[in-house]
C-alpha positions in Angstrom: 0.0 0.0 0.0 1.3 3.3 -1.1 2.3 5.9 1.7 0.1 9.1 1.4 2.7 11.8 1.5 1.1 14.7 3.8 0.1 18.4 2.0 0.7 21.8 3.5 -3.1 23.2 4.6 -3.8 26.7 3.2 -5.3 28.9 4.8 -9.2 29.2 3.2 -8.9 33.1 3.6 -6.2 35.9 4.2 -5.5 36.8 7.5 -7.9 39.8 8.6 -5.8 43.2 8.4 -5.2 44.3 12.1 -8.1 47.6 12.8 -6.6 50.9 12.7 -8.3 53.5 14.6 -10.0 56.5 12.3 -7.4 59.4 11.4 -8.8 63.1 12.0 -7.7 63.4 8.5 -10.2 60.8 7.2 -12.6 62.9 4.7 -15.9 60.4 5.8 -15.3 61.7 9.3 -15.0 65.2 8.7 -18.4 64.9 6.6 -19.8 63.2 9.9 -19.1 65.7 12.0 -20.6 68.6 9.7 -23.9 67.0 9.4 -24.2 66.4 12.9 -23.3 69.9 13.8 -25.6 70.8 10.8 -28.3 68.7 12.6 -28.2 69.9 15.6 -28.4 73.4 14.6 -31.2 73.2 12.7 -33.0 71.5 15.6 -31.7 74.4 17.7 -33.5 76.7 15.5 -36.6 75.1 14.8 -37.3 74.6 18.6 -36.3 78.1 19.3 -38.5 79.6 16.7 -41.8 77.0 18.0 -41.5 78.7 21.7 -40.7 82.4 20.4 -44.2 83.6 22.3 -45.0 86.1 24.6 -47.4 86.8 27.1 -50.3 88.8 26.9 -53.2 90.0 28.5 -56.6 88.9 26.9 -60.2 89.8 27.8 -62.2 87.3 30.5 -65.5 88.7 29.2 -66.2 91.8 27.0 -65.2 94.9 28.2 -66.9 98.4 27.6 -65.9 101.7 27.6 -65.1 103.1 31.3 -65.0 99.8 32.7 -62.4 99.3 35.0 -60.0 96.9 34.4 -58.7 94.3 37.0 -56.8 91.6 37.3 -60.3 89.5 37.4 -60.9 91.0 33.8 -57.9 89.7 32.5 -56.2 86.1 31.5 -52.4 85.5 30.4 -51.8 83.8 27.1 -48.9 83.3 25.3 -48.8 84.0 21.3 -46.6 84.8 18.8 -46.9 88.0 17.5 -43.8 88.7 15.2 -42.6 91.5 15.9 -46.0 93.1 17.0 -46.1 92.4 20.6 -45.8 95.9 21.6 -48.9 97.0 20.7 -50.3 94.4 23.1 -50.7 94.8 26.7 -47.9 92.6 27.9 -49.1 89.9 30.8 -45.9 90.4 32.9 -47.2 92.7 35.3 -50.7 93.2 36.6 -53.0 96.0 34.5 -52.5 99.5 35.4 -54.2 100.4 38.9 -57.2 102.5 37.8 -57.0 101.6 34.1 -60.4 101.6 32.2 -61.0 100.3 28.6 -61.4 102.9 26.3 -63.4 100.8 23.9 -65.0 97.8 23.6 -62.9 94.6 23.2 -64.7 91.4 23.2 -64.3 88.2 25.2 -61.1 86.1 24.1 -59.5 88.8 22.3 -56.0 90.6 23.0 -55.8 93.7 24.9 -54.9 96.3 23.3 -52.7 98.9 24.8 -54.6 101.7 22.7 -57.7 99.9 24.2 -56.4 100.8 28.0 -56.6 104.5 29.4 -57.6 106.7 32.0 -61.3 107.6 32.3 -60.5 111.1 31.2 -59.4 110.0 27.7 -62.9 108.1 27.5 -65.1 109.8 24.8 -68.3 108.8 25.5 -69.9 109.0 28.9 -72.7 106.9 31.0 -76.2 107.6 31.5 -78.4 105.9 32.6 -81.8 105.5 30.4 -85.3 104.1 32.3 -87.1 101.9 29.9 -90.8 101.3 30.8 -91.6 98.9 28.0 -90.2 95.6 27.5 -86.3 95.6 27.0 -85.5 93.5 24.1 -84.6 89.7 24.6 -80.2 89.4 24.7 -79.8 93.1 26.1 -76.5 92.6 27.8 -73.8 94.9 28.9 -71.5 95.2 25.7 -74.2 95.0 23.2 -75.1 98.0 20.8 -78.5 99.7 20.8 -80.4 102.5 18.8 -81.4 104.6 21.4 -85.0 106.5 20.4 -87.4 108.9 22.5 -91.1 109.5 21.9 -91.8 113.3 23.4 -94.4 113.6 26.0 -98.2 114.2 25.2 -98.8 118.1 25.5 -101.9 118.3 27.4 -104.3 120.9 29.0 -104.7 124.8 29.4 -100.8 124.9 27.0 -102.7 123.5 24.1 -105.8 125.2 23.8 -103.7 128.9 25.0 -101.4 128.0 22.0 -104.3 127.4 20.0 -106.2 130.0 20.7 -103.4 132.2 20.0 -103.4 131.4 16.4 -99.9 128.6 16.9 -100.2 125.1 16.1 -103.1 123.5 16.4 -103.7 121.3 19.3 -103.7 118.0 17.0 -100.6 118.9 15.9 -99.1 119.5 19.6 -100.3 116.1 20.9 -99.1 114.2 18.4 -95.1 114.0 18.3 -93.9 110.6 16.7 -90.7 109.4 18.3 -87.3 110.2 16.9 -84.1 108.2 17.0 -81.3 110.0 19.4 -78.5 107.6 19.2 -77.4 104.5 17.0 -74.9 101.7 17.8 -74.7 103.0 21.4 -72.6 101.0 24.0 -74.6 99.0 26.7 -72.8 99.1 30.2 -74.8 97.8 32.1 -79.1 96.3 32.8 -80.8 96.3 35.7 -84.1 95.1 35.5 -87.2 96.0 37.7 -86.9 93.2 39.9 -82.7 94.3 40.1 -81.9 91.1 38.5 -78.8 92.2 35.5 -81.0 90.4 32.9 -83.8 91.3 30.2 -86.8 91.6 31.4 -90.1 94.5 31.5 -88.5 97.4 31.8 -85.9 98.8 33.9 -82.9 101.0 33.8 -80.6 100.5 31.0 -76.6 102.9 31.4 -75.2 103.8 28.1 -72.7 105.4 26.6 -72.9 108.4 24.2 -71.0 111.2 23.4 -71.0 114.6 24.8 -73.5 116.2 21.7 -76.0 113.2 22.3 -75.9 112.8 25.9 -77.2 116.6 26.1 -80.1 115.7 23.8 -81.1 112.4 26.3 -80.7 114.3 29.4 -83.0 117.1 27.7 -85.2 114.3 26.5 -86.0 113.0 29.8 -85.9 116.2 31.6 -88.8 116.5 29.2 -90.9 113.3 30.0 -90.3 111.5 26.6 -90.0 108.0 27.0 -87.2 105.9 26.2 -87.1 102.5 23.6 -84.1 101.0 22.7 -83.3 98.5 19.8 -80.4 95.9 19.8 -78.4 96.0 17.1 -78.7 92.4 15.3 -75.8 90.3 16.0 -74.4 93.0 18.6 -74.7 91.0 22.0 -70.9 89.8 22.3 -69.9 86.5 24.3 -68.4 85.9 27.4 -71.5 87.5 29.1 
């Protein structure tokens, strides 16, 4: 039997090259590093610009001219506003002690600071305006109304005198339709018969109006005219 002469085993693969640790000078780390960096700024950015908000004051309820405002009136929101947060009143510090709104601004919306005064810069003033008939149904403090007057009756000794004396006739003395003193005027408050602040029949109804038309209502009623007011459609304001 022939010997079997023994063969030198190969090896099936090359021997693994020993790992070398990355050079700095390696161009795939380099690239690495600058999209991480380039990552993380961008994320830096985007997380900044999402929480650029301030805080501001917005309205609890609607406000009216000469209200006062407190810090029950008030709730802090943050927004972004762009660049047009100073026209705002900012929320970090209570409202100015004795501060009333100058206008109306509704419930939810931002205060304004042109909104926010002293009661001398108001330009309207209050009166209040006793309604004997029924007030209309959603009359609530921030509404808008058209304010009319019906003159008195002229009765008695006046009319016949007046008459007699060649003026008017008496017909035309008695009968005086009514005539509309104020439109889209500012409800501040109603206070029904019964004291209740709802609608109800009758009661006493505080307005605002300007200087020229408050004159003609104080006239009116230092006359005896009586009073009617009609909402405004789509004028009663949330938050009331």
């Amino acid at each position: 039997m022939a010997a079997v002469r023994p063969t030198a085993l190969t090896p099936a693969s090359p021997l693994a090259a020993r790992l070398r640790a990355p050079s700095w000078r390696d161009p795939r780390l380099v690239v690495g590093l600058v999209l991480v960096l380039a990552s993380v700024l961008v994320g830096a950015r985007v997380v900044s610009a999402a929480d650029s908000t301030v805080p501001v004051w917005v309205a609890a309820h609607t406000l009216v001219p000469g209200e006062e405002i407190t810090a029950e009136d008030v709730r802090a929101v943050r927004v972004h506003l762009e660049g047009g947060a100073g026209g705002y009143l900012a929320a970090d510090a209570q409202p100015p002690h004795g501060a009333v709104a100058l206008r109306e601004v509704g419930s939810g919306d931002l205060l304004p600071r042109s909104a926010v005064g002293s009661a001398a810069a108001l330009t309207t003033r209050p009166v209040g305006l006793p309604v004997t008939g029924p007030l209309p149904s959603g009359l609530v403090a921030g509404a808008l109304v058209d304010v009319w007057v019906t003159p008195a009756p002229t009765r008695g000794a006046p009319v016949a005198a007046a008459a007699a004396a060649g003026g008017p006739s008496a017909a035309a003395q008695e009968v005086s339709g009514p005539r509309q003193l104020a439109a889209a005027a500012v409800v501040q408050e109603v206070v029904t018969e019964g004291g209740s602040f709802a609608t109800g029949r009758g009661g006493l109804v505080q307005v605002q109006l300007p200087p020229a038309e408050l004159q003609q209502a104080l006239q009116a009623l230092a006359d005896g005219a009586t009073v009617s007011l009609v909402l405004v459609p789509g004028s009663a304001p949330a938050g009331r």
